[in-house]
Rosetta silent file (secondary structure, phi, psi, omega in degrees, C-alpha in Angstrom):
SEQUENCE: XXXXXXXXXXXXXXXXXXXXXXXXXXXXXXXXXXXXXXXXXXXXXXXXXXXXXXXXXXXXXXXXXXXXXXXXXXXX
SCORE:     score description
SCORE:     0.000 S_00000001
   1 L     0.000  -43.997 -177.861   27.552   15.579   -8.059 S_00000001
   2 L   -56.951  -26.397 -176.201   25.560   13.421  -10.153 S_00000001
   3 H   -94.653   -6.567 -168.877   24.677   10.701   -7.055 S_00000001
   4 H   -97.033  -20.326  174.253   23.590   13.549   -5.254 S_00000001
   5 H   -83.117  -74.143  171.206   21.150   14.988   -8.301 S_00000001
   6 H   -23.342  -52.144 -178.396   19.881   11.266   -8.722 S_00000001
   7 H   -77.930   -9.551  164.757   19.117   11.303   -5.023 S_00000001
   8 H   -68.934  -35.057 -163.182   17.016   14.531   -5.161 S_00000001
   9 H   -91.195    1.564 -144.968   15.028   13.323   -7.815 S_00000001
  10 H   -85.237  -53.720 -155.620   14.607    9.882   -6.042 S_00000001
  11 H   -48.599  -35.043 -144.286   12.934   12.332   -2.991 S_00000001
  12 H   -70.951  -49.331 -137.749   11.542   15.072   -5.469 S_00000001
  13 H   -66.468  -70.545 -150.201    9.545   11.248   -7.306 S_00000001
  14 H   -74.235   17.959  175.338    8.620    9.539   -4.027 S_00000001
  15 H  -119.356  -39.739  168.240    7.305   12.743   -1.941 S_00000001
  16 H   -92.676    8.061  135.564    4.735   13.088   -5.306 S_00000001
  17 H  -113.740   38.401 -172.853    3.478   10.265   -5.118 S_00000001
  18 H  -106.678  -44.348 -176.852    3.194    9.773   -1.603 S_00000001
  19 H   -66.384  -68.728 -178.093    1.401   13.041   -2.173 S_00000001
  20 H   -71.330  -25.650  168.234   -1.403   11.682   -4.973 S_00000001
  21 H   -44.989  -61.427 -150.865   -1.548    8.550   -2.648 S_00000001
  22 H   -78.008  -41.114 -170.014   -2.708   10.593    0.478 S_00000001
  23 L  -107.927   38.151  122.414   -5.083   13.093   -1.748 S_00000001
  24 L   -17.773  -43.946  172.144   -6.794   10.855   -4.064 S_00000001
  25 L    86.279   12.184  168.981   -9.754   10.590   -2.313 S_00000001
  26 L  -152.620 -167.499 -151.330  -10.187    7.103   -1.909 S_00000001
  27 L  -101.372  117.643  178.014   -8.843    4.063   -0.126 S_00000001
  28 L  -124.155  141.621  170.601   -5.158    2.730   -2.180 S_00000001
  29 E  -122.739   92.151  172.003   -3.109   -0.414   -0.861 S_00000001
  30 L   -63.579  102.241 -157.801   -0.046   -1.145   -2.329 S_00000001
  31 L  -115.166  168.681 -157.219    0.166   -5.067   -2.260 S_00000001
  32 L  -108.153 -174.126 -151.446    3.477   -7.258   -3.648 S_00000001
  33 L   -79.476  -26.867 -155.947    2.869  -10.356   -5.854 S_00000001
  34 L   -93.655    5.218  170.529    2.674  -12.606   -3.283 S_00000001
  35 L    83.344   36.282 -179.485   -0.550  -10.788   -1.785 S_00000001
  36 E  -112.586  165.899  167.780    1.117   -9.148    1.115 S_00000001
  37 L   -59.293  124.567 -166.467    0.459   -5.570    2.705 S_00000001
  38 L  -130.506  -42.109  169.207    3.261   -3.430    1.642 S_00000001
  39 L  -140.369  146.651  166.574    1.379    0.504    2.045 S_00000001
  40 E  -125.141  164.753  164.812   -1.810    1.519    2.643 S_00000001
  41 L  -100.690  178.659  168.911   -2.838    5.643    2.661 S_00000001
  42 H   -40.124  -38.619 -155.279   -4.638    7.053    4.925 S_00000001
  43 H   -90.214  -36.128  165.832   -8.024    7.122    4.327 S_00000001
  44 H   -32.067  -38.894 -159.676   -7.433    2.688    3.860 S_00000001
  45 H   -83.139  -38.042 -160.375   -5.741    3.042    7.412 S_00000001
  46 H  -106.843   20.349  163.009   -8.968    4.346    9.051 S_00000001
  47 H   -84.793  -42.781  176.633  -11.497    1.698    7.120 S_00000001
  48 L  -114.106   82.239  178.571   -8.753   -0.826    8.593 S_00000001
  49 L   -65.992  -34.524 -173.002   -7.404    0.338   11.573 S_00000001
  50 L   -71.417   -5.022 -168.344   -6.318   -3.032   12.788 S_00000001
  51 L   -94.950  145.083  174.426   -4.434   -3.752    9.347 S_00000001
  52 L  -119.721  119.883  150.161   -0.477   -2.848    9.572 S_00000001
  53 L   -35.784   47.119 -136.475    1.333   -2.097    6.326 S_00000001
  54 L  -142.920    7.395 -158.002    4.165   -4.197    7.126 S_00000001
  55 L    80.608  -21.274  179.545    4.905   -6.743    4.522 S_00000001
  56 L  -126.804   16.596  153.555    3.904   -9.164    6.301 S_00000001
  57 L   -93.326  152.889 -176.614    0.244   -9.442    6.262 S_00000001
  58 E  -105.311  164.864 -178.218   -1.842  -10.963    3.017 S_00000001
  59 H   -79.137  -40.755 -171.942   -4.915   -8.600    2.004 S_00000001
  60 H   -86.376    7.388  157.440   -7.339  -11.523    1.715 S_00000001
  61 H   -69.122  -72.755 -175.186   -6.783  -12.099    5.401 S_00000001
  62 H   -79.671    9.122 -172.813   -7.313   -8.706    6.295 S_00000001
  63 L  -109.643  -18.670  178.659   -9.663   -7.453    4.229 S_00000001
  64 L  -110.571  108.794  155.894  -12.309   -9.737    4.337 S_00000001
  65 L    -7.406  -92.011  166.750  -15.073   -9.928    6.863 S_00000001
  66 L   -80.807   93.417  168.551  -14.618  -13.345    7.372 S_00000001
  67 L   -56.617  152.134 -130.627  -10.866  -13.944    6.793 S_00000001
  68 L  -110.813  169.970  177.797   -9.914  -15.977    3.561 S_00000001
  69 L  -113.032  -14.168 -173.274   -7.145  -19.176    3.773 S_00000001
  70 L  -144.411  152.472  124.436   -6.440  -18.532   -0.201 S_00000001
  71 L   -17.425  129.716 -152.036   -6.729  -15.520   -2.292 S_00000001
  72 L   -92.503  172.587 -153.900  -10.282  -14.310   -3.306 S_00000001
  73 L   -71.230  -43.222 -162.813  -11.473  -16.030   -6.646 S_00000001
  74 L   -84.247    2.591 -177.468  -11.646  -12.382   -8.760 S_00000001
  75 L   -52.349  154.794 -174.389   -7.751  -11.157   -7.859 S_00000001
  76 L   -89.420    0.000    0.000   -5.269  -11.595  -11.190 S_00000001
């Protein structure tokens, strides 16, 4: 019973924020350390239609007018 509570709560966690993602009201990208595309929400998806979530794009490629060969200078 217990892997079955755990897995409710995994759904109940990741359907609210999936939720504050989508209605925020502004453009969020979830990107991994290494500066790849991992999620974008919606409203991100229509500034960059051509960008795919997919893991395997970097953001300062796709994201930039004129795509970058490095990471931009102010990123941590």
């Amino acid at each position: 019973m217990v892997p079955a509570l755990r897995e409710a709560e995994y759904r109940m966690c990741k359907e609210k924020y999936r939720n504050i993602v989508e209605n925020i009201g502004m453009g969020v990208t979830l990107i991994s350390p290494q500066m790849k595309i991992l999620e974008m929400n919606s409203i991100m998806q229509r500034w960059h239609p051509d960008v795919t979530a997919n893991g395997k794009s970097y953001c300062y490629r796709s994201f930039n007018d004129e795509p970058r060969d490095t990471p931009c200078p102010h990123c941590p």
